[in-house]
PDB file of N, CA, C and O in Angstrom, chain B, residues numbered from 101:
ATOM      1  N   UNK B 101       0.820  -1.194   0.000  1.00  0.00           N
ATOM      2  CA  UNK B 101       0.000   0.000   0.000  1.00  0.00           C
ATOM      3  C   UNK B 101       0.869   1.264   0.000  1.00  0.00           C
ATOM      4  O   UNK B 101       0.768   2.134  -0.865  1.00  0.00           O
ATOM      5  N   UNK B 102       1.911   1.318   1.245  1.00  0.00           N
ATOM      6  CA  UNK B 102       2.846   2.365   1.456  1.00  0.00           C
ATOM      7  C   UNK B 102       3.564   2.428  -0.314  1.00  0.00           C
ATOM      8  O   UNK B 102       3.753   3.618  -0.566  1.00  0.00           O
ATOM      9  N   UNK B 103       3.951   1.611  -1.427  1.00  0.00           N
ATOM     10  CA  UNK B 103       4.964   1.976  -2.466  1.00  0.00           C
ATOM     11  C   UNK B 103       3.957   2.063  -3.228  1.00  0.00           C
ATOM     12  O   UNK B 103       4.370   2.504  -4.300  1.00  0.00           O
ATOM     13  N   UNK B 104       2.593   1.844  -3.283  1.00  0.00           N
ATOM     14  CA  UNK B 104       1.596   2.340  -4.625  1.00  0.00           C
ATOM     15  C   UNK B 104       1.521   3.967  -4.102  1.00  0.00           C
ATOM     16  O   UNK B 104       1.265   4.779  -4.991  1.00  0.00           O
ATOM     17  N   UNK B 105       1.679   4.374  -3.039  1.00  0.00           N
ATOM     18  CA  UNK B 105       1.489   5.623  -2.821  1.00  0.00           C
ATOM     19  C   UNK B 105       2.297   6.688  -2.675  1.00  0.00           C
ATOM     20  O   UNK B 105       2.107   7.878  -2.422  1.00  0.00           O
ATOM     21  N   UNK B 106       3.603   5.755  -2.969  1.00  0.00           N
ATOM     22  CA  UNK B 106       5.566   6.762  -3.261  1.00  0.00           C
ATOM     23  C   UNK B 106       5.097   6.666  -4.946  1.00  0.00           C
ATOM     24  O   UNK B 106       5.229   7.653  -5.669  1.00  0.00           O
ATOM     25  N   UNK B 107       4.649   5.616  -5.364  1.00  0.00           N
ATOM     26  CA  UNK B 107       4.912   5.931  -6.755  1.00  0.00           C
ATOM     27  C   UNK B 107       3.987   6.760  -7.507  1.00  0.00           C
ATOM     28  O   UNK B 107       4.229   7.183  -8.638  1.00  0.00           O
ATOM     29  N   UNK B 108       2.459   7.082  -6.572  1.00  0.00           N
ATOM     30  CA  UNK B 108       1.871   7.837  -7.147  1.00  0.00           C
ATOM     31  C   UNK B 108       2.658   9.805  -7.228  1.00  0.00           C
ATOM     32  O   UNK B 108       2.698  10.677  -8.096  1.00  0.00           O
ATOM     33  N   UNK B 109       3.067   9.700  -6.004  1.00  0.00           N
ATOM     34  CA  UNK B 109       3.629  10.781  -5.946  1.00  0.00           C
ATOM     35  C   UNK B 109       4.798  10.836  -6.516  1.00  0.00           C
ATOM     36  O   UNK B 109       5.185  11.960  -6.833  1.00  0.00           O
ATOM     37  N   UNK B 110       5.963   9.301  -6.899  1.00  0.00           N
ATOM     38  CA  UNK B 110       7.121  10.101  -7.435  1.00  0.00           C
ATOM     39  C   UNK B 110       6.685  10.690  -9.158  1.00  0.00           C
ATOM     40  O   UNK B 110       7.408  11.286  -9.958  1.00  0.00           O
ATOM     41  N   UNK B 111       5.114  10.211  -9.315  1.00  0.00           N
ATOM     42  CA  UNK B 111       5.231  10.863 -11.373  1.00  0.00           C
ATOM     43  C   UNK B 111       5.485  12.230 -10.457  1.00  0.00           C
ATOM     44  O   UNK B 111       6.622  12.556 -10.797  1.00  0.00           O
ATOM     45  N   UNK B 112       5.145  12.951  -9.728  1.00  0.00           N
ATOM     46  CA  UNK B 112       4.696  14.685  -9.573  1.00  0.00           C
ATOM     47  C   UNK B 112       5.969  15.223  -9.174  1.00  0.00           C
ATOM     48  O   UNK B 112       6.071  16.448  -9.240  1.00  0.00           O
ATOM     49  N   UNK B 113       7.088  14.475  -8.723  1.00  0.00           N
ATOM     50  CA  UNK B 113       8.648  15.281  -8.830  1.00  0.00           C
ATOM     51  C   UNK B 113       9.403  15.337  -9.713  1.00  0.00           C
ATOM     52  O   UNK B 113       9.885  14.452 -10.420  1.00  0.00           O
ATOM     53  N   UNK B 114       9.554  16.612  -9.694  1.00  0.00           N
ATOM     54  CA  UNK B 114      11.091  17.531 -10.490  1.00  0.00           C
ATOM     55  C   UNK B 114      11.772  18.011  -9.843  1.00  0.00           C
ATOM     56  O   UNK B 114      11.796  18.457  -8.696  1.00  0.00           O
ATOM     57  N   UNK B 115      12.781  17.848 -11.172  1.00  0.00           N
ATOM     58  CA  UNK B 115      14.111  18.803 -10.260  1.00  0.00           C
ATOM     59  C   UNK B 115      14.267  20.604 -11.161  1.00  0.00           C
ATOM     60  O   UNK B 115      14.285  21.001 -12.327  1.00  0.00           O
ATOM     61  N   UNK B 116      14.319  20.995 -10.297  1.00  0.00           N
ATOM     62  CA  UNK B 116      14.242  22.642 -11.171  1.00  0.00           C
ATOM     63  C   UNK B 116      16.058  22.284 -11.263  1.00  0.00           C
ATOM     64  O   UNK B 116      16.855  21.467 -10.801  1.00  0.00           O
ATOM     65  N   UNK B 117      16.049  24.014 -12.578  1.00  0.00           N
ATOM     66  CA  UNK B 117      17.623  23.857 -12.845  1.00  0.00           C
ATOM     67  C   UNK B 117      18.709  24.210 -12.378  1.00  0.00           C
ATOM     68  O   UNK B 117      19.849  24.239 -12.841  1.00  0.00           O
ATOM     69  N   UNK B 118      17.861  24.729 -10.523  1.00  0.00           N
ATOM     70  CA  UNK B 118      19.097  25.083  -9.650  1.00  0.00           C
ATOM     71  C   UNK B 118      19.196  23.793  -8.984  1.00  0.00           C
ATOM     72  O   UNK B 118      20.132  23.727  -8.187  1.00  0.00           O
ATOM     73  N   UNK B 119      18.515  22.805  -9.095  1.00  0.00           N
ATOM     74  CA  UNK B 119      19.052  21.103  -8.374  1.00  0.00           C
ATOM     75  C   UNK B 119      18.142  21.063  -7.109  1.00  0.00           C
ATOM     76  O   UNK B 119      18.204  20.228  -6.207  1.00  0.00           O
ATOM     77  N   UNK B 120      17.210  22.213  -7.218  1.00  0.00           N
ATOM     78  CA  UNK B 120      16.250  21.718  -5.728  1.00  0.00           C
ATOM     79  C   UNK B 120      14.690  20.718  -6.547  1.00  0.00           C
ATOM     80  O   UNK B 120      13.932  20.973  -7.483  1.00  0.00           O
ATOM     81  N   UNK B 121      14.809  19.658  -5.659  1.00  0.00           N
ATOM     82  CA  UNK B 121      13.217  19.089  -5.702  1.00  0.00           C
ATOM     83  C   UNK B 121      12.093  19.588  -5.585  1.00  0.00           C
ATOM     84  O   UNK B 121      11.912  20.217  -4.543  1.00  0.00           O
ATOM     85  N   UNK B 122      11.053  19.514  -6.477  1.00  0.00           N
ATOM     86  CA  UNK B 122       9.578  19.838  -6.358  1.00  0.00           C
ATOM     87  C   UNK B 122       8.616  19.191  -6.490  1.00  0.00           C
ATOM     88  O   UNK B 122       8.735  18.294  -7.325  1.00  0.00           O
ATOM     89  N   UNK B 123       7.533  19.279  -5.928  1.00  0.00           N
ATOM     90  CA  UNK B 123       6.037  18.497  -6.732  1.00  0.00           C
ATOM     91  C   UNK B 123       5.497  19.035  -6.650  1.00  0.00           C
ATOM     92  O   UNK B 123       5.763  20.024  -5.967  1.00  0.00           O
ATOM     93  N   UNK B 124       3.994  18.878  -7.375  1.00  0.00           N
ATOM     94  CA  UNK B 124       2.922  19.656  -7.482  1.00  0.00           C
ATOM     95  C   UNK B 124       2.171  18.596  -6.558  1.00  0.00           C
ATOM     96  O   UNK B 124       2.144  17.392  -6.303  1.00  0.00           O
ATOM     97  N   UNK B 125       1.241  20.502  -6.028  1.00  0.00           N
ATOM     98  CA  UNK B 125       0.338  19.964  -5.025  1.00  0.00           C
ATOM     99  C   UNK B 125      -0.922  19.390  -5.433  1.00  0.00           C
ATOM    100  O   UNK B 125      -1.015  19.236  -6.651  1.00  0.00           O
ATOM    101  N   UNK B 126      -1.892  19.040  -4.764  1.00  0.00           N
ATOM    102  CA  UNK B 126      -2.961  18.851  -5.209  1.00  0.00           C
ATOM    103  C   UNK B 126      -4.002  20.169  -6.221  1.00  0.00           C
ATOM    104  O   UNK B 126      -4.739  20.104  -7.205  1.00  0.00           O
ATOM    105  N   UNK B 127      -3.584  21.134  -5.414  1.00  0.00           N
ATOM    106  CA  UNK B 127      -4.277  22.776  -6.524  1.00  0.00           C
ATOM    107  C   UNK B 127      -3.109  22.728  -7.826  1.00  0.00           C
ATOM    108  O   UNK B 127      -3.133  23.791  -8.445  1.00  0.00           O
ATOM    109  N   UNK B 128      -2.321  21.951  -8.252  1.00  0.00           N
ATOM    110  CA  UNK B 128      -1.405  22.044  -8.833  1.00  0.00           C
ATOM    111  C   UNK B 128      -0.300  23.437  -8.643  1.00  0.00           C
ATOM    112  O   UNK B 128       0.101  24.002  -9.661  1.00  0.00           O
ATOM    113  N   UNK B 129       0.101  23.877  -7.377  1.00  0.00           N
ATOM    114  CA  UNK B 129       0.980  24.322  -6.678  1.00  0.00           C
ATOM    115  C   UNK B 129       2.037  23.517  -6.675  1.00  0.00           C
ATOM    116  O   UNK B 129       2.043  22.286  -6.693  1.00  0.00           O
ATOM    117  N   UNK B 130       3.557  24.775  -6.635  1.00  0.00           N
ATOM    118  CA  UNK B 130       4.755  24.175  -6.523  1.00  0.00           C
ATOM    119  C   UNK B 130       5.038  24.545  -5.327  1.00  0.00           C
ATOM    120  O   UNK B 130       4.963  25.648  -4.784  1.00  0.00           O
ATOM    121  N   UNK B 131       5.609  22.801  -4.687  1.00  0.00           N
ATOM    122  CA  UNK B 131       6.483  23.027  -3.239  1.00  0.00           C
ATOM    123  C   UNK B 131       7.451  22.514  -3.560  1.00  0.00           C
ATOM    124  O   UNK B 131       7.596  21.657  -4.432  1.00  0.00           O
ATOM    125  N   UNK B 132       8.441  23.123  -2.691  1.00  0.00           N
ATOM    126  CA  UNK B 132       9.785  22.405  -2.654  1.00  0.00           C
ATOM    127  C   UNK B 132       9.862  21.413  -1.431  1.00  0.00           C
ATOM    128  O   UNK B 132       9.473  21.802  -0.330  1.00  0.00           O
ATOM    129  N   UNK B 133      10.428  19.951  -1.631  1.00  0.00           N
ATOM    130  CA  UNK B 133      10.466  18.903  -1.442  1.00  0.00           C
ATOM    131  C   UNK B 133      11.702  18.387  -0.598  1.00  0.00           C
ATOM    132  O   UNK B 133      12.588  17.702  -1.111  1.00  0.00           O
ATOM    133  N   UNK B 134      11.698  18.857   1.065  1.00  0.00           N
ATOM    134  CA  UNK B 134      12.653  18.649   1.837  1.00  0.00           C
ATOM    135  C   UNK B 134      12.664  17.542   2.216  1.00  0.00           C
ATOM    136  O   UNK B 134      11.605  17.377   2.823  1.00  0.00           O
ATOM    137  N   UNK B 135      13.719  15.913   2.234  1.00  0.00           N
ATOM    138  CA  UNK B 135      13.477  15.118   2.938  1.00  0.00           C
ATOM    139  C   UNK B 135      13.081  15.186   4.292  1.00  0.00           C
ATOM    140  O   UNK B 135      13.637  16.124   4.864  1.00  0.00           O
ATOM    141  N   UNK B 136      12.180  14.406   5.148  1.00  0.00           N
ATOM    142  CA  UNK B 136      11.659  14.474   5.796  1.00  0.00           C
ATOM    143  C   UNK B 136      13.037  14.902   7.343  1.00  0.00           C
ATOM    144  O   UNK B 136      12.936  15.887   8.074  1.00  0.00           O
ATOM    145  N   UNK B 137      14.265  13.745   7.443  1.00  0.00           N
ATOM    146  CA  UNK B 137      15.447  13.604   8.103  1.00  0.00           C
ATOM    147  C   UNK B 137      15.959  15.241   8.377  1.00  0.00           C
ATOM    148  O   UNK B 137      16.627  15.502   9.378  1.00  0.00           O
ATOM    149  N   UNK B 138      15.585  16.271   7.418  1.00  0.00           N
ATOM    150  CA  UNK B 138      16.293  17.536   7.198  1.00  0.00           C
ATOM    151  C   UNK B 138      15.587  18.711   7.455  1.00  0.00           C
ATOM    152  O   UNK B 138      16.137  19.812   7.478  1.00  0.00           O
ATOM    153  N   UNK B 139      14.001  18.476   7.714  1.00  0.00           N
ATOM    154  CA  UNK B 139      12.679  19.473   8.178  1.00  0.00           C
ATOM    155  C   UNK B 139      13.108  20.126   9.447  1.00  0.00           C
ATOM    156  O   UNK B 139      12.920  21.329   9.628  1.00  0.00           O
ATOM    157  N   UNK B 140      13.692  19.339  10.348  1.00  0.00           N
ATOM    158  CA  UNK B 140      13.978  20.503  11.511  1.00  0.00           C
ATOM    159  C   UNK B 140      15.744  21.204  11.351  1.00  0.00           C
ATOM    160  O   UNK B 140      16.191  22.156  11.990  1.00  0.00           O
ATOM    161  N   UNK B 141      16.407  20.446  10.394  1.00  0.00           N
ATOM    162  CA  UNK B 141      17.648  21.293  10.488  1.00  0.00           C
ATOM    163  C   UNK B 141      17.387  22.712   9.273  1.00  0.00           C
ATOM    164  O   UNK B 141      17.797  23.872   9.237  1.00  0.00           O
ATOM    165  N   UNK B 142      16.573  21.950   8.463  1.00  0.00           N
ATOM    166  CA  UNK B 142      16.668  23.853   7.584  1.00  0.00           C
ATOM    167  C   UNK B 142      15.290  24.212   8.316  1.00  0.00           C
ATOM    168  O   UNK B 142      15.107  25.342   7.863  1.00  0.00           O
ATOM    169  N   UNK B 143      14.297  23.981   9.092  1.00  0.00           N
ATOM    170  CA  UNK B 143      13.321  25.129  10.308  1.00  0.00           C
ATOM    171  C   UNK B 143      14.260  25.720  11.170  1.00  0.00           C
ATOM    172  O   UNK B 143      13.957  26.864  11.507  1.00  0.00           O
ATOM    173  N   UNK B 144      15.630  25.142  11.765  1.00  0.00           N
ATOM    174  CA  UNK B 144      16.291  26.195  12.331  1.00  0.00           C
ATOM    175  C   UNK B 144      17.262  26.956  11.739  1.00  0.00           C
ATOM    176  O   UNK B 144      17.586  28.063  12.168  1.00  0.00           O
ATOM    177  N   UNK B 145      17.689  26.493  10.893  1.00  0.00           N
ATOM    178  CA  UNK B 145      18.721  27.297   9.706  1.00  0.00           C
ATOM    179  C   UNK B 145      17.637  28.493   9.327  1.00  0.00           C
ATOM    180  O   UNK B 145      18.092  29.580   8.972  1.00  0.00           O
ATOM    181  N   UNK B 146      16.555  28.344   9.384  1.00  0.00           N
ATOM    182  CA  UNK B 146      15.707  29.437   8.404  1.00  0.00           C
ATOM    183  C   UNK B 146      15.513  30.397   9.526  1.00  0.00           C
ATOM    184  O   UNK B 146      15.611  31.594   9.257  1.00  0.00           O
ATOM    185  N   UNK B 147      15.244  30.025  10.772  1.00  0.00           N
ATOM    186  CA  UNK B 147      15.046  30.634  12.380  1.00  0.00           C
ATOM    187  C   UNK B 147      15.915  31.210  12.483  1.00  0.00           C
ATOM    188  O   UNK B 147      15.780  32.423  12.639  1.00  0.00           O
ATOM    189  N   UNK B 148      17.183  30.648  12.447  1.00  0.00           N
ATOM    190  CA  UNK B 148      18.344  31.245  13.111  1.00  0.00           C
ATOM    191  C   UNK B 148      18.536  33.209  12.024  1.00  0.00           C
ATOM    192  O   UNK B 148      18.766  34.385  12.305  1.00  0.00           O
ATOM    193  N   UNK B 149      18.212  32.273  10.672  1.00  0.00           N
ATOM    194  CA  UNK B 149      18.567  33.475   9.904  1.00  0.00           C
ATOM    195  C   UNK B 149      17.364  34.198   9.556  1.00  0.00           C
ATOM    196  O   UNK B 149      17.483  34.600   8.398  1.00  0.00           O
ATOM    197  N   UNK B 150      16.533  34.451   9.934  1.00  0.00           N
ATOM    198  CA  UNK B 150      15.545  34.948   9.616  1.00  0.00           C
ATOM    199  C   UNK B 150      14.919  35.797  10.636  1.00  0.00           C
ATOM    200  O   UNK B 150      14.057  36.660  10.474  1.00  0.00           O
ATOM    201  N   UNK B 151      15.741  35.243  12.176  1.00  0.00           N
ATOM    202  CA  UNK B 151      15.738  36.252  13.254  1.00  0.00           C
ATOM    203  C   UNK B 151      14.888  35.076  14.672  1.00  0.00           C
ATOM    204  O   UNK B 151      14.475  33.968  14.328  1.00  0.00           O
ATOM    205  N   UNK B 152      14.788  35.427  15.784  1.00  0.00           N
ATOM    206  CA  UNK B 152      14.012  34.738  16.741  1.00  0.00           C
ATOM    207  C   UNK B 152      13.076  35.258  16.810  1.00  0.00           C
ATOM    208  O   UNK B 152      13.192  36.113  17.689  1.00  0.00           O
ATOM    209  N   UNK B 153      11.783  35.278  16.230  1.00  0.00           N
ATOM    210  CA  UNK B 153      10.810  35.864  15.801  1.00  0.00           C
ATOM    211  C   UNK B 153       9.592  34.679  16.218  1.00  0.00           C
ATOM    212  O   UNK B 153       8.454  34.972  15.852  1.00  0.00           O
ATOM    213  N   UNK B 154       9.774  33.321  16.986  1.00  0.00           N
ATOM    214  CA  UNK B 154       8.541  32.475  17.329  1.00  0.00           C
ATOM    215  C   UNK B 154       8.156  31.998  16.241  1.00  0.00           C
ATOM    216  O   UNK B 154       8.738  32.402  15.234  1.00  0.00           O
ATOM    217  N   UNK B 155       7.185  31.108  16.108  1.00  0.00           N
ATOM    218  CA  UNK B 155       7.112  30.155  15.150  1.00  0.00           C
ATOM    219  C   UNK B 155       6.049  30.576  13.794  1.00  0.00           C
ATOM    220  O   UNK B 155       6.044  30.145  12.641  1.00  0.00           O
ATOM    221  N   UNK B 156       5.067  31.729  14.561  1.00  0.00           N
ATOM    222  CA  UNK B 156       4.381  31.768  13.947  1.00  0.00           C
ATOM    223  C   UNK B 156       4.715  32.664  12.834  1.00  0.00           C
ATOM    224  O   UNK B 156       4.336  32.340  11.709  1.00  0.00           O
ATOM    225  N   UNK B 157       5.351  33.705  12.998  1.00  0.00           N
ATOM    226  CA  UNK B 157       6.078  34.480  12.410  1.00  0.00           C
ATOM    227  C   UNK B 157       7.329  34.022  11.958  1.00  0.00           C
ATOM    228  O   UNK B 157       7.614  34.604  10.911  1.00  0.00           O
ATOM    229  N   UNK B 158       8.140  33.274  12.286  1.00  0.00           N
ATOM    230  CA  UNK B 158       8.899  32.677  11.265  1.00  0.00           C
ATOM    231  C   UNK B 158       8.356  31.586  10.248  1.00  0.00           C
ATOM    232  O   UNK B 158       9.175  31.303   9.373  1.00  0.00           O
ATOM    233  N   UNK B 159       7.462  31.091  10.199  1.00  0.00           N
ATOM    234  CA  UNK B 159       6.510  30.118   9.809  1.00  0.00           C
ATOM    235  C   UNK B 159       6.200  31.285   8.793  1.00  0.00           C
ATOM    236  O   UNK B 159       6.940  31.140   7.820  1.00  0.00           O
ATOM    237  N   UNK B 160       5.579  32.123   8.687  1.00  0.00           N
ATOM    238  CA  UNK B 160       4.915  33.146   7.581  1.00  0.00           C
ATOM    239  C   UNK B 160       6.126  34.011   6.769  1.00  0.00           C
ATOM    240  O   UNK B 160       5.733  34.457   5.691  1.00  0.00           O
ATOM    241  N   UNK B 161       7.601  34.337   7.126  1.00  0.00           N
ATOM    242  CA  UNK B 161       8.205  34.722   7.051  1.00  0.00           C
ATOM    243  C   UNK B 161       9.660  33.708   5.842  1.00  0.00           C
ATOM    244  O   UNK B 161      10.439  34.180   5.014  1.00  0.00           O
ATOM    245  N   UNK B 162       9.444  32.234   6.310  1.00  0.00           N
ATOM    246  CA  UNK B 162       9.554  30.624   5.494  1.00  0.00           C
ATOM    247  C   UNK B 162       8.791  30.928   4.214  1.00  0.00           C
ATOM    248  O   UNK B 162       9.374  31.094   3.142  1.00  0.00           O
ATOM    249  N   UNK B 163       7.483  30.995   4.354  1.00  0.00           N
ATOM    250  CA  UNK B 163       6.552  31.251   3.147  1.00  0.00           C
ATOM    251  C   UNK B 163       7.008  32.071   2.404  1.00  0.00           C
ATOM    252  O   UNK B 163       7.331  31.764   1.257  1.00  0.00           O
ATOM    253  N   UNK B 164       7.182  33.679   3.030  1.00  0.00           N
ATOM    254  CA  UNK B 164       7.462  34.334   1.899  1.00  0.00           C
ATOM    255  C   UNK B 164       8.851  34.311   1.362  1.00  0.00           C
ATOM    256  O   UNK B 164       8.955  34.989   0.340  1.00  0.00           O
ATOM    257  N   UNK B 165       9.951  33.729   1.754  1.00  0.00           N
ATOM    258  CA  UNK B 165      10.796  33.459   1.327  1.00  0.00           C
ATOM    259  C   UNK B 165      10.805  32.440   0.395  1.00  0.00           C
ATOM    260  O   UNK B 165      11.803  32.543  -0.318  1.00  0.00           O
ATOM    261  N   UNK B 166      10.127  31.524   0.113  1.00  0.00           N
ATOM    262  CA  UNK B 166      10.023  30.095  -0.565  1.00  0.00           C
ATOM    263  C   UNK B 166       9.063  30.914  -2.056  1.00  0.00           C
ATOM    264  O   UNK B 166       9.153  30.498  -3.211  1.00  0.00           O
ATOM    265  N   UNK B 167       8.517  31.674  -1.780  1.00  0.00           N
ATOM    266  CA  UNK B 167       7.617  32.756  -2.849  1.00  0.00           C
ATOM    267  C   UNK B 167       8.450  33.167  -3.565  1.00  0.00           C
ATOM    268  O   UNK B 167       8.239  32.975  -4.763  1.00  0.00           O
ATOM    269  N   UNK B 168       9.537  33.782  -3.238  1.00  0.00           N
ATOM    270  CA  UNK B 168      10.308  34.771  -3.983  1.00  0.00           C
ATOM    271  C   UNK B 168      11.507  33.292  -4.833  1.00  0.00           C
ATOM    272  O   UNK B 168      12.058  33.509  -5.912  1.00  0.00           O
ATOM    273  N   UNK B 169      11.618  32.425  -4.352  1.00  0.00           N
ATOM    274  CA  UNK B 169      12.383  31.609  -5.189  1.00  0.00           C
ATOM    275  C   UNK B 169      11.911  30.981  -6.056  1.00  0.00           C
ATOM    276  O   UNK B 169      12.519  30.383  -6.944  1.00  0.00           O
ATOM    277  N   UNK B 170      10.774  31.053  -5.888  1.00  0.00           N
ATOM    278  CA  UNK B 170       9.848  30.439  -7.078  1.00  0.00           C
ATOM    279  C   UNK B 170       9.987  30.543  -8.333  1.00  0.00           C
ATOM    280  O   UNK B 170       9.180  30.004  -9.091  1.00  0.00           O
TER     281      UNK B 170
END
């Protein structure tokens, strides 16, 4: 059950031509595609540099940064 449902999702990844991973979402939105192992080391890499600003505001602040690389 778990690999009919990696393979539905691996048709929806790319690699853009700076070498980061993407898929489309269900609205057919692009996210970029962090292994799961690496979600809290770039949430504090993005914290650290983005200021101690709490979650919620660095959380909205993630967004608009991930916007502009688009």
């Amino acid at each position: 059950m778990k690999l009919k449902a990696f393979e539905e999702e691996l048709s929806k990844l790319f690699v853009r031509k700076d070498g980061v991973v993407c898929h489309y979402d269900k609205k057919n939105n692009i996210q970029i595609v962090i292994p799961r192992n690496l979600i809290l080391r770039v949430l504090e890499m993005m914290h650290n540099q983005l200021g101690h600003l709490g979650f919620k505001k660095t959380s909205r602040r993630i967004k608009d940064v991930v916007k502009k690389i688009k």
